[in-house]
C-alpha positions as CSV (number, residue, x, y, z in Angstrom):
1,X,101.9,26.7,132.0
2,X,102.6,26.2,135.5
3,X,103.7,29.3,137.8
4,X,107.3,28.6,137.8
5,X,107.4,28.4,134.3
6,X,106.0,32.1,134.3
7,X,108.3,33.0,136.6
8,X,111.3,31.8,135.2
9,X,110.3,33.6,131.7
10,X,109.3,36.9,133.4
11,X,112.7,37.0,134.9
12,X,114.3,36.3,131.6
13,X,112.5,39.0,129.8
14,X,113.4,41.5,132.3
15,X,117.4,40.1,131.9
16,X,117.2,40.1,128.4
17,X,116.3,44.2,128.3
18,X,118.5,44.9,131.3
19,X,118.7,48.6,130.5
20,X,115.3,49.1,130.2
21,X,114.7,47.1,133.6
22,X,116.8,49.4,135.1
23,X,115.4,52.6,134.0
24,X,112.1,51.7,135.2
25,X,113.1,50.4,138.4
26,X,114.9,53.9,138.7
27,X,111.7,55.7,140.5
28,X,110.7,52.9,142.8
29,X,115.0,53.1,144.1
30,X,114.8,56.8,144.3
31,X,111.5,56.6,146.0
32,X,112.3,54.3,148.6
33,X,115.9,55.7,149.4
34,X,113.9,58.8,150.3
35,X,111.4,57.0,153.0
36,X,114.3,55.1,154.7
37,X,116.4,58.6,154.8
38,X,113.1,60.6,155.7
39,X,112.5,57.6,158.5
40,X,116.2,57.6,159.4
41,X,116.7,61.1,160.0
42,X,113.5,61.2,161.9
43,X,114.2,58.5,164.4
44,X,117.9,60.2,164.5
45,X,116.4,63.6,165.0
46,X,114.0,62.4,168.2
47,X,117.1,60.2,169.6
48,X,119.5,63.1,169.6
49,X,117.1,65.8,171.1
50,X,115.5,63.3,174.2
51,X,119.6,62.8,175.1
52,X,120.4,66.2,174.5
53,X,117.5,67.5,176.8
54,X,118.4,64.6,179.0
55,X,122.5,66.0,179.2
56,X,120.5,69.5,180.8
57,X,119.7,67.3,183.5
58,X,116.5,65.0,183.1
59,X,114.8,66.1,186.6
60,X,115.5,69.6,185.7
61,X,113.0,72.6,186.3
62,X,113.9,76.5,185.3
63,X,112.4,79.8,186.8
64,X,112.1,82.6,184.7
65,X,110.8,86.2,185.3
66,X,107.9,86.5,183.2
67,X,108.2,90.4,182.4
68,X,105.3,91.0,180.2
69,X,102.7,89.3,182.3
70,X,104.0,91.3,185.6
71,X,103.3,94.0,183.6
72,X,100.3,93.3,182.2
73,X,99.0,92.6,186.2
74,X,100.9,95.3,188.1
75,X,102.8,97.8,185.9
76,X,105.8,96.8,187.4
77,X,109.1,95.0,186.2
78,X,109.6,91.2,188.4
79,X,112.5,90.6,190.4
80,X,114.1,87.2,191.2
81,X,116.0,87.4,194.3
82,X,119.4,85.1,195.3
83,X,117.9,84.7,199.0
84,X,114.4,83.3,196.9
85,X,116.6,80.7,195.5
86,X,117.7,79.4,198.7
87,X,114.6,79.5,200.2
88,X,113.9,77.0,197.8
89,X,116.4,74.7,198.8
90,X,115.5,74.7,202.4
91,X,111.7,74.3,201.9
92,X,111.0,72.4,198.5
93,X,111.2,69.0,199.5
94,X,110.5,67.7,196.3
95,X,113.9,69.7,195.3
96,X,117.3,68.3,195.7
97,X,119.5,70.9,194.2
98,X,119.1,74.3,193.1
99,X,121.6,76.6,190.9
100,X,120.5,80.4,190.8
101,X,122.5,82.1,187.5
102,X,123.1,85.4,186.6
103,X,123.9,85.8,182.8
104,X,126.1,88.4,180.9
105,X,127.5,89.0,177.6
106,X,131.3,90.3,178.2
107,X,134.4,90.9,176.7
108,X,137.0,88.2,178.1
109,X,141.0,88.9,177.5
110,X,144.0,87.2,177.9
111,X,147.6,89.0,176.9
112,X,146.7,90.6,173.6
113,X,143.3,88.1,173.0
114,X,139.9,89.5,173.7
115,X,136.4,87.9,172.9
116,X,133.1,88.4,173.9
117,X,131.2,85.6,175.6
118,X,128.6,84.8,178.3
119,X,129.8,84.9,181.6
120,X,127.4,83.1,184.1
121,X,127.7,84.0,187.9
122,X,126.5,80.6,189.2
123,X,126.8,79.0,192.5
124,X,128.9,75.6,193.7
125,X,125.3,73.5,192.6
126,X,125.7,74.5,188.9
127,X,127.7,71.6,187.5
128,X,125.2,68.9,189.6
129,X,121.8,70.4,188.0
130,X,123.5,70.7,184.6
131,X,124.9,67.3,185.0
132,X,128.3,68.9,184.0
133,X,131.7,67.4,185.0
134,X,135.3,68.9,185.0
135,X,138.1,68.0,182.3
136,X,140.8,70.0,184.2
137,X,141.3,71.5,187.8
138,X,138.2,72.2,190.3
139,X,135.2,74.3,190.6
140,X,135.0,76.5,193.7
141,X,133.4,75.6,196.7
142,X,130.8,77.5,199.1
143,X,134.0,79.4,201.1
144,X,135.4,80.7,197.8
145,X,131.7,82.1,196.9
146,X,131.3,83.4,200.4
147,X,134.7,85.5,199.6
148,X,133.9,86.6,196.4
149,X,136.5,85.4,195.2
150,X,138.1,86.0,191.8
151,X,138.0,83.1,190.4
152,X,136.8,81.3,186.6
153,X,136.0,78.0,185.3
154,X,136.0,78.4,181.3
155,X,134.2,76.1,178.7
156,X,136.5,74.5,176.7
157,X,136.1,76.1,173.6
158,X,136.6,79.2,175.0
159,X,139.5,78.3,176.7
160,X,141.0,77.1,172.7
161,X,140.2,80.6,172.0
162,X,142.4,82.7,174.8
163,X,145.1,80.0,175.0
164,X,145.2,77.5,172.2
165,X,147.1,74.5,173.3
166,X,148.7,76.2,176.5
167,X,147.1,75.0,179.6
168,X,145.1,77.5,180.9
169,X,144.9,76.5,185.0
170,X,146.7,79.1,187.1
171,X,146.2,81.7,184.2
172,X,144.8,85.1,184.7
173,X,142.0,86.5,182.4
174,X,140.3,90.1,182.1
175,X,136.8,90.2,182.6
176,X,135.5,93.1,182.3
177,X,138.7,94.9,183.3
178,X,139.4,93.1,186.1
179,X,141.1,89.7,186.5
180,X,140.3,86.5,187.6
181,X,142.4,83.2,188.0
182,X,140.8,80.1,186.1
183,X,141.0,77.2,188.3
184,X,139.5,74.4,186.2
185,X,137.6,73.6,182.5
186,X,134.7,71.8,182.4
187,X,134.1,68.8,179.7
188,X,132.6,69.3,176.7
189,X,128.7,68.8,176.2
190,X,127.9,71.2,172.9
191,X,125.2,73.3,171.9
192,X,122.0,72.5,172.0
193,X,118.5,75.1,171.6
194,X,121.2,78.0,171.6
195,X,122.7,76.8,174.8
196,X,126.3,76.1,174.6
197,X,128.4,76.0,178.3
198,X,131.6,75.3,175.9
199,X,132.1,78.7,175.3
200,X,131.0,80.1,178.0
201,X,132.9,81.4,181.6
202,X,131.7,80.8,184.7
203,X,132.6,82.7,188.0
204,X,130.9,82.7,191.9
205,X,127.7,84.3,191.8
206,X,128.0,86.6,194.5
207,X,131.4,87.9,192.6
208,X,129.4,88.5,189.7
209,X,126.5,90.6,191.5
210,X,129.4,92.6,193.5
211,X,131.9,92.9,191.5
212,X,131.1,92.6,187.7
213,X,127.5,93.6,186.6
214,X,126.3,95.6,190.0
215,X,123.1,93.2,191.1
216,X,122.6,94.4,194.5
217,X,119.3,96.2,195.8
218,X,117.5,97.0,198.9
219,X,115.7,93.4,198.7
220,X,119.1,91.4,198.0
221,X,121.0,90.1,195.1
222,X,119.3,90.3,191.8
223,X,119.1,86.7,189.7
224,X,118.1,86.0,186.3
225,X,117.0,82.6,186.4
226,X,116.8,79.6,188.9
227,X,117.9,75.9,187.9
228,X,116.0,73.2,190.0
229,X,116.8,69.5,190.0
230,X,113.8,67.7,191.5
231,X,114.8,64.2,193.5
232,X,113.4,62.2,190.7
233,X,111.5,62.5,188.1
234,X,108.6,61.3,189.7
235,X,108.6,64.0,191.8
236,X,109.1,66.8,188.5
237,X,105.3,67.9,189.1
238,X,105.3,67.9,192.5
239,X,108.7,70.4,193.0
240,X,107.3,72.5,190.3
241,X,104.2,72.9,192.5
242,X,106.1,73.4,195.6
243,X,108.6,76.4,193.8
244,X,105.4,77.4,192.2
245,X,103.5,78.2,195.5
246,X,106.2,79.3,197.3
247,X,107.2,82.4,195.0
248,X,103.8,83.3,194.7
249,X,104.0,83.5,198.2
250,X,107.1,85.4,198.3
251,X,106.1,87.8,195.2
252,X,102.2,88.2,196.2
253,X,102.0,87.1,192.3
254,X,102.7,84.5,189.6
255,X,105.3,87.2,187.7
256,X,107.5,83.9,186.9
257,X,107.4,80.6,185.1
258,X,108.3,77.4,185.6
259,X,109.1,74.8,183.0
260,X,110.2,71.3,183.2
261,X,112.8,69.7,181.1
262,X,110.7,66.8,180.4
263,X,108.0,69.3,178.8
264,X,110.6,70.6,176.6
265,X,111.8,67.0,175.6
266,X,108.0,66.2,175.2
267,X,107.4,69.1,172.7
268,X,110.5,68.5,170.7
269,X,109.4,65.3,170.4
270,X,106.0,65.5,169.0
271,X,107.8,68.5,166.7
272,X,110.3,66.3,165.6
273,X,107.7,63.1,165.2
274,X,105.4,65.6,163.0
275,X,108.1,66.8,160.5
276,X,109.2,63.4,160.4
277,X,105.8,61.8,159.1
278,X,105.3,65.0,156.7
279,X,108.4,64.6,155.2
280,X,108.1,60.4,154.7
281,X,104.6,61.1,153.0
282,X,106.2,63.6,150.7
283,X,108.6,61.2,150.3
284,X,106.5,59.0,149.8
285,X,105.0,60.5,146.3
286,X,107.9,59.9,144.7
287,X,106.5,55.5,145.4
288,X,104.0,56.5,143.8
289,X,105.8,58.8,140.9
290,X,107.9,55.4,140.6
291,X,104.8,53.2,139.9
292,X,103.5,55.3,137.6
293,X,106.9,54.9,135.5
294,X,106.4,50.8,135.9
295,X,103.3,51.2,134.4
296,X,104.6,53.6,131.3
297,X,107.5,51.2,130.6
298,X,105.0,48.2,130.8
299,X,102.8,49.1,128.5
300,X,105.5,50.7,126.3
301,X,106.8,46.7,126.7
302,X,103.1,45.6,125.7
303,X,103.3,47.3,122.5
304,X,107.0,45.9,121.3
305,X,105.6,42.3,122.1
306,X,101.9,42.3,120.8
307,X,103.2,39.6,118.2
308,X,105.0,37.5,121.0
309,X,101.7,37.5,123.1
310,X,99.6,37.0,120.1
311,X,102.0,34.3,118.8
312,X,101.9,32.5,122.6
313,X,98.1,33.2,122.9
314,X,97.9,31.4,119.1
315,X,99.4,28.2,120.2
316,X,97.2,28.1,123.4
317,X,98.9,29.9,126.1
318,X,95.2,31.1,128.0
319,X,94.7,35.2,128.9
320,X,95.7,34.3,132.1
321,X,99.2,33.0,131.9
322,X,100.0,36.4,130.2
323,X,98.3,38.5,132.6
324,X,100.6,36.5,135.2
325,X,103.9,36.9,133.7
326,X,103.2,41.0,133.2
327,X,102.6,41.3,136.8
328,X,105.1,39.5,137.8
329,X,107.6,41.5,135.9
330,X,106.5,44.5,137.3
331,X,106.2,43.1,140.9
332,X,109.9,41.8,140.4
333,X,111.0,45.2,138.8
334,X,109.4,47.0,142.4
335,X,110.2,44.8,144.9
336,X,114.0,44.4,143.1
337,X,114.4,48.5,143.0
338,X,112.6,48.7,146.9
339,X,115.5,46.2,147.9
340,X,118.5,48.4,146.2
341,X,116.6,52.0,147.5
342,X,116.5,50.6,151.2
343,X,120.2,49.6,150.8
344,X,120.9,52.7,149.6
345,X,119.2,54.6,152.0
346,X,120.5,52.7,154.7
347,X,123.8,53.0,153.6
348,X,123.4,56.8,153.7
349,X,122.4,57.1,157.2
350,X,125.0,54.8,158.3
351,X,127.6,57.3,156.9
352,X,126.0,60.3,157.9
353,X,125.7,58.7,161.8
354,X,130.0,58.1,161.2
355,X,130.9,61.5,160.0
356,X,128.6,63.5,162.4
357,X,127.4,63.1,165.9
358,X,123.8,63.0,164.6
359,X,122.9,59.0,164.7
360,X,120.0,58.3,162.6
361,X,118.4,55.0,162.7
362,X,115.9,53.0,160.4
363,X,114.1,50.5,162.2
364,X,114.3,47.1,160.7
365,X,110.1,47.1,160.7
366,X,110.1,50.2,158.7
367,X,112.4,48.6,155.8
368,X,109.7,45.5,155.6
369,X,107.0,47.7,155.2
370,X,108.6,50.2,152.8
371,X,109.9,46.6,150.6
372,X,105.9,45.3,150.9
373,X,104.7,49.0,149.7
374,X,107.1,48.8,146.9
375,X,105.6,45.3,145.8
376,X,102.0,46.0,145.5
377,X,102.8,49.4,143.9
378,X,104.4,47.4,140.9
379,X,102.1,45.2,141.3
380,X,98.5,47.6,141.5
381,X,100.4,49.9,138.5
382,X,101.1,46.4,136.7
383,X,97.4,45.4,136.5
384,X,96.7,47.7,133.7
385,X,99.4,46.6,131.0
386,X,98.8,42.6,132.1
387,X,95.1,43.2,131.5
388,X,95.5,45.0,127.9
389,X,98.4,42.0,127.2
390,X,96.1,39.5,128.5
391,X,93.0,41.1,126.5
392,X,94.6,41.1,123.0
393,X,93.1,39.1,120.3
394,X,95.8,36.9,118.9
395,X,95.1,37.3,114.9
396,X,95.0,40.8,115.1
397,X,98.3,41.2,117.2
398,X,99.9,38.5,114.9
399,X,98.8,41.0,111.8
400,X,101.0,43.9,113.4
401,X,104.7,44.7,112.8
């Protein structure tokens, strides 16, 4: 019996029990609709954190005050100062812009509405490190921050909150008891690692120090944190350096730290590339849970045909042919359920990148792979029924009923 001859007779046996074909090929679907949705979400999940991180601003750097290991060195609590901040600007060459901020969580009314958000105190440079534009109006400008002026820029889901549909520019609001005139909304760029400048307010820093949370000391204007944009990002490491030395300098100790966006984006990534493989190999048992099935049903299908195979083994079909025809019905019933899982799969993370902002994508390599897997699983788990098929003496498996 030639090979097509197999084939064609595999194929009909597996049409002829359709329900049963489709049971077993059941597991291997399952299975592989699990790796392509485990690979999708993956890829998906390292996409949408590199552009997130990226949206913070690519060639971004932050200063914090590290408290504990001031502490831990001098007893005494750091400071980060407004005038340190524009030292940087002046003498970091490898820095092109630089946005102190001062953070507070306040209560923010308009007419009978009050919520409580995060006003930031930033300076003019804010929306060029944070790579942030404006939807409405303007952001203020050096003059108005020289002034302290009384002014607001509002996130635009916190602006939905105080005025609904009403168009907030010219509006007054109450922050903490005192008002301020919003003069523009900047354009939505959602939440990301608990940062979310959509509902947040922003005002002039100096206004904020002044006027709202009391900042001032003997030394200058108290800051909570410095934003750096570096001139490219080959020059990340080499502004870090330069803010690094020069507050040292300033502080006659490393009480600070200084991270670099790309060293978040790089840890994300190889958090989000771990997960990802751990999850495809546990999704990956469930291939193997599918094989195992194959290889039930098939020998389950052994025993309902002994007198078929004895009867074709009695009229000289050779041990060979039969072993041939049971693998390749378990090799058709894999490969045929890896092809409808990946569909499936795919399918799913196509409608999950519609209906959400979160685009996963499943490489087109990864679907080959996954569809070759699935054949030699049904084809390895298939070697043990075709072998006791093949292996069956004729007389005695004509003798059973």
């Amino acid at each position: 019996m030639n090979p097509l001859d197999t084939l064609n007779m595999a194929i009909g046996t597996l049409v002829s029990h359709r329900m049963r074909s489709l049971l077993t090929m059941l597991g291997i679907v399952i299975g592989n609709a699990s790796v392509v949705a485990t690979v999708g979400l993956g890829e998906g999940a390292q996409h949408f954190t590199a552009t997130q991180v990226e949206s913070l601003g690519a060639n971004s750097l932050y200063v914090f005050l590290s408290e504990q290991q001031s502490k831990e060195l001098t007893g005494e609590v750091p400071r980060l100062l407004l005038s340190e901040a524009d030292l940087i600007a002046a003498q970091a060459p490898a820095v092109q812009w630089v946005s102190p901020t001062i953070s507070s969580s306040l209560a923010i009314g308009h007419r009978s509405r009050t919520v409580t958000a995060t006003v930031q105190g930033v300076t003019p440079d804010f929306l060029k490190v944070r790579n942030i534009r404006m939807a409405q109006g303007i952001f203020w400008d050096e003059a108005a921050q020289r002034q302290d002026r009384k002014v607001a820029v509002l996130g635009g889901e916190l602006a939905r909150k105080l005025f609904d549909r009403t168009n907030p520019i010219g509006q007054e609001i109450q922050i903490n008891n005192q008002s301020f005139q919003i003069i523009g909304i900047i354009q939505r760029k959602g939440a990301f690692l608990g940062v979310n400048p959509d509902a947040n307010a922003f005002i002039p820093i100096t206004t904020m120090a002044h006027q709202v949370v009391g900042r001032r000391v003997p030394q200058g204007l108290l800051i909570d944190e410095i934003e750096i944009t570096a001139r490219d990002q080959a020059q990340i490491r080499s502004a870090a350096f330069q803010v690094t030395n020069l507050l040292t300098r300033l502080h006659g100790k490393q009480d600070f730290l200084v991270v670099a966006n790309k060293s978040i984006q790089d840890l994300l990534g190889q958090i989000t590339s771990a997960l990802g493989t751990m999850l495809t190999l546990i999704a990956g048992i469930s291939l193997l849970v599918g094989g195992i099935g194959i290889m039930n049903i098939m020998l389950v299908s052994v025993a309902e045909r002994t007198q078929e195979i004895g009867l074709r083994k009695a009229i000289g079909a050779p041990p060979q042919a039969i072993l041939q025809q049971f693998l390749i019905e378990a090799t058709i019933l894999a490969v045929a359920g890896g092809v409808v899982g990946i569909s499936l799969g795919a399918g799913g993370m196509a409608l999950i990148g519609t209906l959400t902002p979160f685009k996963p994508t499943v490489p087109v390599q990864a679907m080959v792979v996954v569809t070759v897997i699935s054949g030699s699983i049904g084809l390895v788990f298939g070697v043990v029924p075709a072998r006791q098929a093949a292996q069956l003496d004729p007389i005695t498996a004509l003798r059973m009923s």
